[in-house]
DSSP file (Angstrom, degrees, kcal/mol; ACC not computed):
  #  RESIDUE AA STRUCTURE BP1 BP2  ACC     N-H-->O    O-->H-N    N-H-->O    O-->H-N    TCO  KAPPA ALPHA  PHI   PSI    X-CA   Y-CA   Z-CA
    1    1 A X              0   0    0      0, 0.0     2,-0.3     0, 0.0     8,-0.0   0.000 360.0 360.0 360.0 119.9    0.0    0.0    0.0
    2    2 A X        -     0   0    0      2,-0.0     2,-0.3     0, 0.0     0, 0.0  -0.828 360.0-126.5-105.3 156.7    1.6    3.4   -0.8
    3    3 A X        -     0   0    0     -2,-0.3     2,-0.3     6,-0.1     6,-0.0  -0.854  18.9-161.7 -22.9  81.1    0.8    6.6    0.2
    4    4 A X    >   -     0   0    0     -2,-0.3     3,-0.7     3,-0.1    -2,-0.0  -0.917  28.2-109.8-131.8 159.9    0.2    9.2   -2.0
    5    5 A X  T 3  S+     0   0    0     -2,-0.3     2,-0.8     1,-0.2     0, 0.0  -0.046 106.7   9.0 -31.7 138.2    0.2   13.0   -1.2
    6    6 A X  T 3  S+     0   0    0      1,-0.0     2,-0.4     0, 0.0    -1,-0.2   0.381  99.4 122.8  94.6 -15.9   -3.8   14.4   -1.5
    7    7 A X    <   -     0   0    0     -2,-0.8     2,-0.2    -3,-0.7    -3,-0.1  -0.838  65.3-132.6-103.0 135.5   -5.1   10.7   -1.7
    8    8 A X        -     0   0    0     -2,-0.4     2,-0.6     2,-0.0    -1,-0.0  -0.583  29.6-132.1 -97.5 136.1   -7.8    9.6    1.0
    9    9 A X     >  -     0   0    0     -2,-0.2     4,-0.9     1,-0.2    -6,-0.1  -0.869  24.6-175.2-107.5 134.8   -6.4    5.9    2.3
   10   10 A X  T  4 S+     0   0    0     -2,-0.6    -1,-0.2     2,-0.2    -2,-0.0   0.642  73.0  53.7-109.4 -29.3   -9.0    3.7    2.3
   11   11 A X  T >> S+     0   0    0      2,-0.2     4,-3.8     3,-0.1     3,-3.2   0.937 107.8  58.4 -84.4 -50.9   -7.8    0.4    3.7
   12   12 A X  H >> S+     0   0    0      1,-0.3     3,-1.2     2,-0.2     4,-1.0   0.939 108.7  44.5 -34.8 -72.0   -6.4    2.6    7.1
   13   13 A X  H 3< S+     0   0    0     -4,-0.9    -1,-0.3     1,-0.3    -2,-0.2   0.351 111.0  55.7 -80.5  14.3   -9.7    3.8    7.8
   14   14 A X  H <4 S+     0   0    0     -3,-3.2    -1,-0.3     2,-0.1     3,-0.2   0.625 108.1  44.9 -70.9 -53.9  -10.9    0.5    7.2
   15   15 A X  H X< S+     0   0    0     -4,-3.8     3,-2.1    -3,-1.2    -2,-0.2   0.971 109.3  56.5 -64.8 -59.4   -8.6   -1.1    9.8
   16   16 A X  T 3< S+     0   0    0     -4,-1.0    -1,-0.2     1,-0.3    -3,-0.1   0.544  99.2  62.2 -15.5 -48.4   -9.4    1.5   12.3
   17   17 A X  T 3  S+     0   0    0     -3,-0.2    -1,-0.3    -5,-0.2    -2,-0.2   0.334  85.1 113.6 -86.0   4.2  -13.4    0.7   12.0
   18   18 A X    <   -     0   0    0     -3,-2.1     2,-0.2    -4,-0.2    -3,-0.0  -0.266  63.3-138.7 -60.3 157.0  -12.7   -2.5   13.2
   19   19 A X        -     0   0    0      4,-0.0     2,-0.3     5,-0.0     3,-0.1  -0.884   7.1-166.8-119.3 168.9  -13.8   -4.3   16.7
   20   20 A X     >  -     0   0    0     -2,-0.2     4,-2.3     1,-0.2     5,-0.2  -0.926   8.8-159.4-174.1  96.1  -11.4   -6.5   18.6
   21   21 A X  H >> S+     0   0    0     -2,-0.3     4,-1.9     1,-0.2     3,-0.7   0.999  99.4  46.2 -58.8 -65.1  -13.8   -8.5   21.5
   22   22 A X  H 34 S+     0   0    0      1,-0.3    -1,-0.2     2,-0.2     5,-0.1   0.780 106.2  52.2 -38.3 -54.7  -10.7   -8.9   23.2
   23   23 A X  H >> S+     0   0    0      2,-0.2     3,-1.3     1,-0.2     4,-1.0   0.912 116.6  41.9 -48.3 -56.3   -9.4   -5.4   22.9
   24   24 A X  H <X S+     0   0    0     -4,-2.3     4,-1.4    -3,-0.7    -2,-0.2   0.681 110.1  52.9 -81.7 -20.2  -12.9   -4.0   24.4
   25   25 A X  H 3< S+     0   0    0     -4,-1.9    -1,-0.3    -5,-0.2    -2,-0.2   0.162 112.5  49.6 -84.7  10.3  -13.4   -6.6   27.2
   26   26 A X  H X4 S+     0   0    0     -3,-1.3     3,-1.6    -5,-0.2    -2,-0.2   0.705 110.8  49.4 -92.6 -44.8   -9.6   -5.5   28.2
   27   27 A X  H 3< S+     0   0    0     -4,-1.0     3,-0.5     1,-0.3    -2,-0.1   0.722 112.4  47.6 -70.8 -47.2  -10.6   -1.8   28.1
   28   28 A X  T 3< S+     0   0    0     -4,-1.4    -1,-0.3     1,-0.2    -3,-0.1   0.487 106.7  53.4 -87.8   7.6  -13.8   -2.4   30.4
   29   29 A X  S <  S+     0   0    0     -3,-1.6     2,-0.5     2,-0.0    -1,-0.2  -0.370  74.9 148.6-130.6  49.1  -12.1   -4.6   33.4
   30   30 A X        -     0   0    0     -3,-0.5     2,-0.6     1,-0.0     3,-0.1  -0.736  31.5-161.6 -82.8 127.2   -9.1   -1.7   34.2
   31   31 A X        -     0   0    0     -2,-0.5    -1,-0.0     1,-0.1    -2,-0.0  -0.669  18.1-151.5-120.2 104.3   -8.5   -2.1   37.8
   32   32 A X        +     0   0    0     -2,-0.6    -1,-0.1     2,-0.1    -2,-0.0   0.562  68.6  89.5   0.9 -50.5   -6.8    0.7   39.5
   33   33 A X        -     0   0    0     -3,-0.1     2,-0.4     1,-0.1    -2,-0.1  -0.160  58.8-157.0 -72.2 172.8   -5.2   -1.4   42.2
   34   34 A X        -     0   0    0      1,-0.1    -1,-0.1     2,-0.0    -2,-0.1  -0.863  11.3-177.4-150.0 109.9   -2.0   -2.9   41.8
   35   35 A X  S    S+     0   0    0     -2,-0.4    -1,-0.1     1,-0.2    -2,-0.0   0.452  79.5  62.3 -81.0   5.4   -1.4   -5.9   44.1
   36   36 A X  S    S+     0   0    0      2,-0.1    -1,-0.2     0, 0.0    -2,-0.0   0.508  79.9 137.2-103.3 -13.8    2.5   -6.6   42.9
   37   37 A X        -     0   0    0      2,-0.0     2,-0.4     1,-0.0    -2,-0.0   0.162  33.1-176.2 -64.3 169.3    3.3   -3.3   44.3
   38   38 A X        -     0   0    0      0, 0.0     2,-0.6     0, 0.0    -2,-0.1  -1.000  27.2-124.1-134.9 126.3    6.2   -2.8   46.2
   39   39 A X        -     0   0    0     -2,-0.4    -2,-0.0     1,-0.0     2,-0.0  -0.843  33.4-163.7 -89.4  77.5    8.0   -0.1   48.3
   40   40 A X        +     0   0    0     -2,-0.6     2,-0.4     2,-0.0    -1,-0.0  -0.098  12.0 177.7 -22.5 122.8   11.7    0.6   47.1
   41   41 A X        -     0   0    0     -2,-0.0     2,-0.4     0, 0.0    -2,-0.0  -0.972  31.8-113.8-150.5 159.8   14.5    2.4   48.8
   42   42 A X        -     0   0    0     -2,-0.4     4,-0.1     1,-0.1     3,-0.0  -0.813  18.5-168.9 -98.1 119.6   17.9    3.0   47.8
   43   43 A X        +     0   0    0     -2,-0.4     2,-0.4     2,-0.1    -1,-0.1   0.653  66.9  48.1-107.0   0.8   20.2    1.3   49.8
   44   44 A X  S    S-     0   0    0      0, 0.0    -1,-0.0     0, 0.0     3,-0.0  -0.943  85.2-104.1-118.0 175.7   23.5    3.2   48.3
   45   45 A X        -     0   0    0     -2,-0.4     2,-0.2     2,-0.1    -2,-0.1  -0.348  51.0-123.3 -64.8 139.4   24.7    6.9   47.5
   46   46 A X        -     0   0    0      1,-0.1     4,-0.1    -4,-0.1    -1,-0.0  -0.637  18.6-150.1 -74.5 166.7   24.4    6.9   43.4
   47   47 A X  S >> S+     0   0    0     -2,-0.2     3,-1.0     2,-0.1     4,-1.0   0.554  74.2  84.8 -85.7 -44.6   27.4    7.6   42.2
   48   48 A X  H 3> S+     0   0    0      1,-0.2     4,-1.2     2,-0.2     5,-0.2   0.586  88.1  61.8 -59.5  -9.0   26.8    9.4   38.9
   49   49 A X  H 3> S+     0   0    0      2,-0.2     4,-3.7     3,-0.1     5,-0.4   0.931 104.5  47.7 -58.2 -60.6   26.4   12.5   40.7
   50   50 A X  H <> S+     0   0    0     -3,-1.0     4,-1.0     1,-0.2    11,-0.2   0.708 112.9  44.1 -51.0 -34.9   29.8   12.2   41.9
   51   51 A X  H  X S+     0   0    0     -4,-1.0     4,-5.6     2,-0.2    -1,-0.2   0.857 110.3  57.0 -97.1 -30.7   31.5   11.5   38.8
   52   52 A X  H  X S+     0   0    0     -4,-1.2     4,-1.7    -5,-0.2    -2,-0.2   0.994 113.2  44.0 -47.7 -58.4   29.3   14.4   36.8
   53   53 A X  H >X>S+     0   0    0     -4,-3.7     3,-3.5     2,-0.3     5,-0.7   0.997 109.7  54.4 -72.6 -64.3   30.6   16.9   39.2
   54   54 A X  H 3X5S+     0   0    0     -4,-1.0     4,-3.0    -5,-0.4    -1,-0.2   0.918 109.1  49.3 -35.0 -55.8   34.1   15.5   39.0
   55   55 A X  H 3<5S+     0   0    0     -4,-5.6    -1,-0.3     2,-0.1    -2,-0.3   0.803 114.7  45.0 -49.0 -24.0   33.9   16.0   35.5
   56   56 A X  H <<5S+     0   0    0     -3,-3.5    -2,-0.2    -4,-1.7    -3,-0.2   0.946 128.3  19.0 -63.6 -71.7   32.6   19.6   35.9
   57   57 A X  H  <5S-     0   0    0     -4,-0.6    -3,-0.2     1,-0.1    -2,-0.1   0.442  91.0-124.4 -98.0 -11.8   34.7   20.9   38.2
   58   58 A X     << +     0   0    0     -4,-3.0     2,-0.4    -5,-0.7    -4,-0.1   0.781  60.9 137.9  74.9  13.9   37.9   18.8   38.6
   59   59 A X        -     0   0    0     -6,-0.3     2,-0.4    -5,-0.2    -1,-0.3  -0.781  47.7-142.9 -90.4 138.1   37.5   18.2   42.2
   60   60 A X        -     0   0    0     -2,-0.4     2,-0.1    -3,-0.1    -9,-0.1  -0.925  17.4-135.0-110.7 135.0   38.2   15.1   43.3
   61   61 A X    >   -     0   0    0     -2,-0.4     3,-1.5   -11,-0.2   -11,-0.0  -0.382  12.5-120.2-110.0-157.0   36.0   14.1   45.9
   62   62 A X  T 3  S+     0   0    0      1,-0.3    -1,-0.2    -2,-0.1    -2,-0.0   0.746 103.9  55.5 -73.0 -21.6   37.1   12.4   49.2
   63   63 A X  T 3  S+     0   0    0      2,-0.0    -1,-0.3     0, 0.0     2,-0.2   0.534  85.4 107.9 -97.5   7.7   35.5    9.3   49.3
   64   64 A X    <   +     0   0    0     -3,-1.5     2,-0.2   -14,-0.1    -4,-0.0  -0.463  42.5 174.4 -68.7 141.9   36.9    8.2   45.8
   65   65 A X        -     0   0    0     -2,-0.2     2,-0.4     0, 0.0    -2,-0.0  -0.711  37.9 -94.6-134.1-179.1   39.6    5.5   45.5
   66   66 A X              0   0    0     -2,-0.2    -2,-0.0     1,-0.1     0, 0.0  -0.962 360.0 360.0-125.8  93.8   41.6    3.5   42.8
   67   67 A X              0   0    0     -2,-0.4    -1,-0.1     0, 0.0     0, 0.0   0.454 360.0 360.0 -89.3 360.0   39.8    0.1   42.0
């Protein structure tokens, strides 16, 4: 199927008028809750902070070593 400039596409707005039982029975059973959630926390300092600013500025900072 091409495209053309000015030309109304006829098969698109064919597919489009379609129904999908499946599709509309997913659409009507959304359920808000979400029983997998989970509560995060970060249990070290990120780092990429450290090395962005090291790059800025050329500071090195103290708690850096040589792994």
């Amino acid at each position: 199927i091409k495209d053309k400039k000015g030309v109304e596409n006829i098969v698109a707005d064919h597919l489009s008028r379609l129904n999908n039982p499946k599709v509309t029975a997913k659409e009507k059973t959304i359920n808000a809750e979400f029983p997998d959630e989970q509560i995060l926390a970060v249990s070290e300092i990120p780092w990429f902070g450290d090395i962005a600013n090291f790059k800025s500025s050329g500071v090195v900072p103290e708690d850096f070593n040589y792994q």
